[in-house]
C-alpha positions in Angstrom: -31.3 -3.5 -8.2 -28.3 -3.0 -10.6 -26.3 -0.4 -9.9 -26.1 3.5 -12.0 -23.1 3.5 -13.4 -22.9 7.0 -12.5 -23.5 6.8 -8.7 -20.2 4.6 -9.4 -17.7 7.3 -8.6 -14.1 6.7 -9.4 -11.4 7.6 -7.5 -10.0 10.9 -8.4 -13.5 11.9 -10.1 -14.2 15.6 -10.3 -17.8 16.9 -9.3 -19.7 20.0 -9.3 -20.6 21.0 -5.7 -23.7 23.7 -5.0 -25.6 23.7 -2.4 -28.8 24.4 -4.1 -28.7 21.9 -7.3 -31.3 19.7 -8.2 -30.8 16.2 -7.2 -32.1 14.4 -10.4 -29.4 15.9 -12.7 -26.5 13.8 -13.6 -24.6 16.4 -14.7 -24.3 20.2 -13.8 -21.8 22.5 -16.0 -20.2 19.4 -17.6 -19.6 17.9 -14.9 -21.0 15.1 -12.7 -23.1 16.2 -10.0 -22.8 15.6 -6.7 -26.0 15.7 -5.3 -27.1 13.7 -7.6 -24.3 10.8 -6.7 -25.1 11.1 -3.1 -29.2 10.9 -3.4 -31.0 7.2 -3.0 -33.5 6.8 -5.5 -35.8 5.5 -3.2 -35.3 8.0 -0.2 -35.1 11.6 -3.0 -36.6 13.3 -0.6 -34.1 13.1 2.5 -32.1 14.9 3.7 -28.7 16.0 1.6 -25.2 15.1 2.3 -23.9 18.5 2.5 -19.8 19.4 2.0 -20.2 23.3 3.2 -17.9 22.5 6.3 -14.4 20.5 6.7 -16.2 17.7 8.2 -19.8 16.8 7.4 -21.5 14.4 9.8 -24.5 12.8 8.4 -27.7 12.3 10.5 -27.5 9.4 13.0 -30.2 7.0 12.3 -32.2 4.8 14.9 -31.9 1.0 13.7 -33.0 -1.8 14.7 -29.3 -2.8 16.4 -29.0 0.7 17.9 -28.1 4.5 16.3 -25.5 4.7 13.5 -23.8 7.5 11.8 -24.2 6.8 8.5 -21.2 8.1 6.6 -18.9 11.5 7.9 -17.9 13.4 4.9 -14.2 15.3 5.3 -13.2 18.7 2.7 -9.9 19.8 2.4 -9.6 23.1 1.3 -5.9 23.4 -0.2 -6.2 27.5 -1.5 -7.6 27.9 3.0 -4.6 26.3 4.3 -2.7 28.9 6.0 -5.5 31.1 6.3 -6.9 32.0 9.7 -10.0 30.0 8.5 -8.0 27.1 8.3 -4.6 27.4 9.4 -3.2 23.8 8.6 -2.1 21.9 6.2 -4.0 18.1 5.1 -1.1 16.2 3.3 -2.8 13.8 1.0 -1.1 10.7 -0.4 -3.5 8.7 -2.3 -1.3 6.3 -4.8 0.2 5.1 -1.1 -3.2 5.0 1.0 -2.6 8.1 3.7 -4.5 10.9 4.1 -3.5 13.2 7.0 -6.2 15.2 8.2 -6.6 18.0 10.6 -9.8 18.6 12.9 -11.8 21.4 12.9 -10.9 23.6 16.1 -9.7 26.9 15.6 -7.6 29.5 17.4 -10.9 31.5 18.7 -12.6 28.6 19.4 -12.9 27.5 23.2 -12.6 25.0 24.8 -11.1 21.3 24.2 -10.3 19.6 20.5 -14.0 17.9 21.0 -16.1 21.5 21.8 -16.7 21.5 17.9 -19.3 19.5 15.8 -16.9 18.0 13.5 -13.9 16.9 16.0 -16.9 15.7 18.1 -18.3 13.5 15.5 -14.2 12.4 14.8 -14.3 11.4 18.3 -17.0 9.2 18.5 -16.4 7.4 15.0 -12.8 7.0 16.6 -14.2 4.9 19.0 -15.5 2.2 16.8 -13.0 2.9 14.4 -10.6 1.7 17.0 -13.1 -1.6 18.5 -11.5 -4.6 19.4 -14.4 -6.6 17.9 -16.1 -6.9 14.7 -19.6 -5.7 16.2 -18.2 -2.7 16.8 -16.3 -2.0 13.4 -19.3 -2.9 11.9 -20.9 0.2 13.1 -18.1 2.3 12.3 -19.3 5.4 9.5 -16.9 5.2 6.7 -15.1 8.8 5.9 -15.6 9.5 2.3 -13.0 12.1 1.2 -12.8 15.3 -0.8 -10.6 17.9 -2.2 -11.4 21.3 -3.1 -10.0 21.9 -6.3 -9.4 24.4 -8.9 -10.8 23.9 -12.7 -11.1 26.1 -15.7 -14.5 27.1 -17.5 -14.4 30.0 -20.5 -10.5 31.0 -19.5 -11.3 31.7 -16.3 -10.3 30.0 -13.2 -13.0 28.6 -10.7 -11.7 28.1 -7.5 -14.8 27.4 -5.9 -17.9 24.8 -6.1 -15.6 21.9 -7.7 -14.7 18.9 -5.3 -11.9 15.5 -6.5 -13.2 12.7 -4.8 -10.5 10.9 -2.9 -12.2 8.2 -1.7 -13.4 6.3 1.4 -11.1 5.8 4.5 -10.6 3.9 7.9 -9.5 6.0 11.0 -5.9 4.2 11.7 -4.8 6.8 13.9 -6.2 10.0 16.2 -3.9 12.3 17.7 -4.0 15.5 20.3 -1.8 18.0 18.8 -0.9 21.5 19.5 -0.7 23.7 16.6 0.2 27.6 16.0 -1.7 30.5 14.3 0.3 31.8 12.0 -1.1 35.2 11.9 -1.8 35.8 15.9 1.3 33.2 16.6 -1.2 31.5 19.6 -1.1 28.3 20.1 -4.3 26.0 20.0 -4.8 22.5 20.7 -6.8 20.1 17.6 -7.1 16.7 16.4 -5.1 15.0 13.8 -6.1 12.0 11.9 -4.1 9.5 10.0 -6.4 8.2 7.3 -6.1 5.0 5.7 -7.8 4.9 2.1 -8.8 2.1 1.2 -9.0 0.0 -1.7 -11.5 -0.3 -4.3 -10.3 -2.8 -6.6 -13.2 -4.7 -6.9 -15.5 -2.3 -8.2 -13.0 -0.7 -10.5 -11.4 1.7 -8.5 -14.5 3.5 -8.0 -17.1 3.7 -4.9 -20.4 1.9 -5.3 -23.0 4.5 -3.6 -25.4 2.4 -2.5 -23.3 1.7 0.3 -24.1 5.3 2.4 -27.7 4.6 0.6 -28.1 1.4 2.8 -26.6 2.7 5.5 -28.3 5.8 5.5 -31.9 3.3 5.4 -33.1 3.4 9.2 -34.8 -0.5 8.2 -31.4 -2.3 7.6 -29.5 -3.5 10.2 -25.7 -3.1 10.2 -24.8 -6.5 8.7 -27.5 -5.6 5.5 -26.3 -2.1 5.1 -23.0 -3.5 4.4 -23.6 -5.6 1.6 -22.5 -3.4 -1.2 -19.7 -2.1 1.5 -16.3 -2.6 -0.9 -14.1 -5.9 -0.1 -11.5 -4.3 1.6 -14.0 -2.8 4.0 -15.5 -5.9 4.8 -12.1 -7.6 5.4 -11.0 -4.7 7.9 -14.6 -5.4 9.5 -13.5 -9.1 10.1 -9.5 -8.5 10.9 -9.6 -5.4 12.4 -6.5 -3.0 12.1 -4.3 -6.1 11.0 -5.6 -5.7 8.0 -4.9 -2.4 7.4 -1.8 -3.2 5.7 -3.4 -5.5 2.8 -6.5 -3.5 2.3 -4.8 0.0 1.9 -5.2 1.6 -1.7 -1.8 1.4 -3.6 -1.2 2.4 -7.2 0.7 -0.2 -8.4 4.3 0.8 -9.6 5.1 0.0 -13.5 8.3 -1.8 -11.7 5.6 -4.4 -10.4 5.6 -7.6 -12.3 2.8 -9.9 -12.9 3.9 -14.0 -12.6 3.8 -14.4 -16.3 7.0 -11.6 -16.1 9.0 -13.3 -13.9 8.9 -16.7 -15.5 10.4 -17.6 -19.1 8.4 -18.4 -22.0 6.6 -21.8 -22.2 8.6 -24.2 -24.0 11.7 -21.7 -24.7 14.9 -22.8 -23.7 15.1 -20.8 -20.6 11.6 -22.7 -19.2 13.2 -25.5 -20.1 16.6 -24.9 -17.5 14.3 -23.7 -14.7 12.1 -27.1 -14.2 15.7 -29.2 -14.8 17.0 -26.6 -11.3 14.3 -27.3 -9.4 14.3 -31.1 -10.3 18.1 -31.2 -9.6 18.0 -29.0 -6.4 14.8 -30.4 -5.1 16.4 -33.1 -3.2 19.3 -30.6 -2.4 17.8 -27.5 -1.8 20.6 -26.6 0.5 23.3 -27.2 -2.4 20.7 -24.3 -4.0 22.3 -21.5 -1.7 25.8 -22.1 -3.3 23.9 -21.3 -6.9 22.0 -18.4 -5.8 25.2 -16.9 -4.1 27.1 -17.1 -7.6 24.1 -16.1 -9.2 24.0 -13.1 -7.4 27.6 -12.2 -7.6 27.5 -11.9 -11.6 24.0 -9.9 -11.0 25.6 -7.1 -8.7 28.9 -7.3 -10.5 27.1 -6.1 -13.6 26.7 -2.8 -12.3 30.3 -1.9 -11.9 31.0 -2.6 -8.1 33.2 -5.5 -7.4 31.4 -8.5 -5.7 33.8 -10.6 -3.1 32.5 -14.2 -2.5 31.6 -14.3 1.5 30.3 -18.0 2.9 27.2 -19.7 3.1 25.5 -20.1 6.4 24.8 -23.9 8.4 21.8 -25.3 7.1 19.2 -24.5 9.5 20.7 -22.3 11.3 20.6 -19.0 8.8 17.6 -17.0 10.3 16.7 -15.4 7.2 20.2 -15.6 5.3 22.0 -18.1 3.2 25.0 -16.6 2.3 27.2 -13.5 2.8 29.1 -11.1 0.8 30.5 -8.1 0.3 29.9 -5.4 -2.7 32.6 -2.5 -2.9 31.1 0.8 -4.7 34.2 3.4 -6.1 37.0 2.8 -7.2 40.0 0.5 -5.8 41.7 3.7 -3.5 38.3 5.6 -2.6 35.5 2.9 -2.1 33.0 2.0 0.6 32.2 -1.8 1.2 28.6 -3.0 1.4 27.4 -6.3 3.1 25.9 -8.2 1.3 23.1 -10.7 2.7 21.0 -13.5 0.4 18.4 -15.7 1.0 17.8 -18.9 -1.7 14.2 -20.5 -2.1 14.3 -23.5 -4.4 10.2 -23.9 -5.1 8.1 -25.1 -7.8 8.5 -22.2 -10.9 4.6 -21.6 -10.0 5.0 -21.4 -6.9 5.1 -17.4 -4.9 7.3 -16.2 -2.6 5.2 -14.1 0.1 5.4 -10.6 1.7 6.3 -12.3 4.8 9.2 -14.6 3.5 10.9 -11.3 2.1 10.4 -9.4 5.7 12.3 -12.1 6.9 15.1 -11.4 4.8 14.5 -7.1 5.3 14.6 -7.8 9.0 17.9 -8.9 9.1 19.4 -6.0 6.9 21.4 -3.2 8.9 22.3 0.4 7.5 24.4 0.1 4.8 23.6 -3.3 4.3 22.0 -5.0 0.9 20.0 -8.2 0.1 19.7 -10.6 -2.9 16.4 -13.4 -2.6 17.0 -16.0 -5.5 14.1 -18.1 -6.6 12.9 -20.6 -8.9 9.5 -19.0 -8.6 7.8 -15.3 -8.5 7.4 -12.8 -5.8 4.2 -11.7 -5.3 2.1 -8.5 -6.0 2.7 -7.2 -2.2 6.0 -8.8 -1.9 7.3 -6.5 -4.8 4.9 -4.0 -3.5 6.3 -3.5 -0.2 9.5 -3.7 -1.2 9.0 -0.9 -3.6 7.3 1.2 -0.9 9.4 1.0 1.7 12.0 1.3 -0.1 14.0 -1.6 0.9 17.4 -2.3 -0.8 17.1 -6.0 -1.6 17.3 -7.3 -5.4 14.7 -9.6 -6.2 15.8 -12.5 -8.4 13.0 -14.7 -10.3 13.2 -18.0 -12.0 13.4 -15.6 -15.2 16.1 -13.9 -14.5 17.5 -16.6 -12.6 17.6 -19.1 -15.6 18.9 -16.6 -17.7 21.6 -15.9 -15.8 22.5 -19.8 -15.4 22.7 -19.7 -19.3 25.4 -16.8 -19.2 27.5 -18.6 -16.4 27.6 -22.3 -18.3 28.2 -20.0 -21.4 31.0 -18.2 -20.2 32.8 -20.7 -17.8 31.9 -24.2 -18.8 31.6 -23.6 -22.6 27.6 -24.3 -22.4 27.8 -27.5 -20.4 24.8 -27.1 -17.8 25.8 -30.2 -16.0 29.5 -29.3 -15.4 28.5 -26.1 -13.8 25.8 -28.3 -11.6 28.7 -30.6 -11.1 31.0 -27.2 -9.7 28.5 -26.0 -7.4 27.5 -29.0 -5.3 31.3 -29.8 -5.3 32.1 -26.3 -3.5 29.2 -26.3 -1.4 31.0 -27.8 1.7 33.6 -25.9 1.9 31.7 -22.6 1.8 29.7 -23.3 4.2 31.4 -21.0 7.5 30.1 -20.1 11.2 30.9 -16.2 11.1 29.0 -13.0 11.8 28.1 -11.2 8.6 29.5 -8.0 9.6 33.0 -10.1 9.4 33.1 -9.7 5.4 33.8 -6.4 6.1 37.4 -7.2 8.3 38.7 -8.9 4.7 
């Protein structure tokens, strides 16, 4: 059956919440109705997925592989927090994947974090949240997330009955915490939950709902109520928490660069330079390094620091660096010097430097320390992704960028002779080449 575009619910989607509306309208005061989103057509009759608590545990049902919670259903109150009703804070970021999510146990409530329906419900989807094996992930309830949020009608501000949907999450991490009242100032012990969202790329950035329909359906095993489950669940079904990483939700920065970006024009000039590097350095690719540390030197040098030409490291012996230098940032009485490590990849122009190449490169980085990665090719999505993310301060160079900046350099020093300035850097290759500690450009 094809699916109603409106039980599609983006990401971000704002929805009219009562506890009373009808389940057959797709719409209630302009705007789209929850209970209709969350009803099966073919089971209107059931019971409702409710959102009048902070964490809404849907009915187990008895299958034919055992009893599954169908779906748990988390609502963060943002105008509550701080109130004695709920005295914490969710922190919610959604363009990076992370949802931090407090439990449900109160200062008057007794006993331990798992005395209350909701934490106990946390507890036990925990526990296949966290399974070693794909059986057990399988059974795992999904945690579809919502935000209470504020929207104006006729001038007037409706605080109430309007949820942001915030989508569907993975348990990556359950903690005991103790937290403090801040009107009686008495301590109480909860859970807190670090959520990853995950993403739903393949369906638009938007939740297909027949997924909590099938697995809400007491006659479909696990494996068939998974099959409109979104990729990136599935994936984390099959890999477990090492795929966390690649099947977290990210809004892509506009910094990000598809391939086409990062490589010149077919049939310009510049395309033309790129395939005659990697042809030349293909039997050298060593020789490569001594191009990609000059390269680099008239790319950091263009922001007004002054670039000092380090070494190249032995061939096969670099660990994750090619060659060393140093940048100084001020001026020539009050500066601080930077090292400079730089890692050289001479691939096929279509070819993709991964996440894990440029890691290799990061690992090796100390404080204070910078990195250059020179290729013929393109970086990945998630290479460029993660190092936006984490914030990591190495410059990635491209064939684009790298053949333009060959241009400038047989331009400026070899009046536009490409194969004299080839001819220059395989001639002072050897005698770069140096067995020092990085940290040593710093002594000089």
């Amino acid at each position: 059956m094809p699916v109603n575009h409106a039980r599609l619910v983006p990401m971000l989607k704002t929805m009219r919440y009562a506890q009373g509306a009808s389940r057959v309208d797709v719409e209630l005061d302009g705007h789209l109705n929850y209970h209709f989103v969350t009803t099966s057509p073919a089971a209107a009759h059931g019971r409702k997925l409710m959102l009048e608590a902070g964490i809404n545990a849907a009915a187990i049902v008895e299958t034919a592989d055992g009893p599954r919670r169908p779906v748990i259903s988390l609502r963060s109150s943002p105008w509550k927090a701080g109130h004695a009703t709920n005295p914490w804070h969710d922190e919610f970021d959604l363009d990076h994947g992370h949802v931090r999510y407090y439990g449900d146990h109160k200062p008057s409530t007794m006993g331990l974090p798992g005395a209350t329906a909701g934490n106990r419900a946390l507890l036990d989807a925990w526990t296949l949240h966290a399974a070693t094996d794909p059986r057990g992930r399988l059974q795992a309830p999904p945690l579809l997330i919502y935000r209470s949020i504020t929207v104006n009608r006729d001038g007037r501000s409706l605080v109430k009955g309007h949820i942001e949907f915030c989508g569907a999450a993975i348990i990556e991490r359950l903690e005991h915490v103790v937290q403090r009242d801040p009107e009686s100032g008495r301590s109480f012990p909860n859970l807190v939950l670090d959520l990853a969202v995950i993403d739903l790329v393949d369906t638009g950035d938007a939740l297909d709902m027949r997924w909590i329909d099938d697995r809400r359906n007491p006659e479909l095993d696990a494996e068939r109520a998974a099959r409109h489950a979104p990729a990136s669940w599935r994936r984390w079904i099959r890999d477990g928490k090492a795929a966390i990483p690649r099947v977290r939700r990210r809004v892509v920065s506009s910094r990000v660069r598809p391939a086409e970006d990062q490589l010149p024009t077919p049939g310009s000039t510049e395309a033309e330079l790129l395939q005659r590097l990697y042809t030349y350095f293909d039997g050298r690719k060593h020789a490569f390094e001594m191009l990609a540390a000059r390269v680099s030197a008239q790319i950091l040098s263009g922001s007004g620091a002054r670039y000092h030409d380090g070494w190249l490291t032995r061939p096969g012996g670099d660990g994750g660096v090619d060659f060393v230098g140093r940048l100084d940032v001020g001026t020539p009485a009050n500066n601080t010097p930077l090292v400079v490590l730089g890692q050289a990849k001479c691939i096929t122009p279509t070819s993709s430097i991964s996440p894990d190449q440029v890691a290799r490169v990061v690992a090796r980085l100390r404080r204070g320390w910078i990195g250059v990665f020179v290729t013929t090719g393109v970086f990945t999505k998630q290479a460029q992704i993660e190092v936006i993310d984490d914030q990591y301060p190495l410059v990635l160079v491209d064939g684009k960028t790298l053949a333009e900046q060959v241009l400038r350099m047989a331009a400026a020093d070899h009046n536009g002779d490409l194969d004299a300035l080839l001819t220059s850097v395989t001639a002072d290759y050897d005698i770069a080449i140096t067995y020092r500690r990085p940290n040593e450009i710093l002594l000089g």
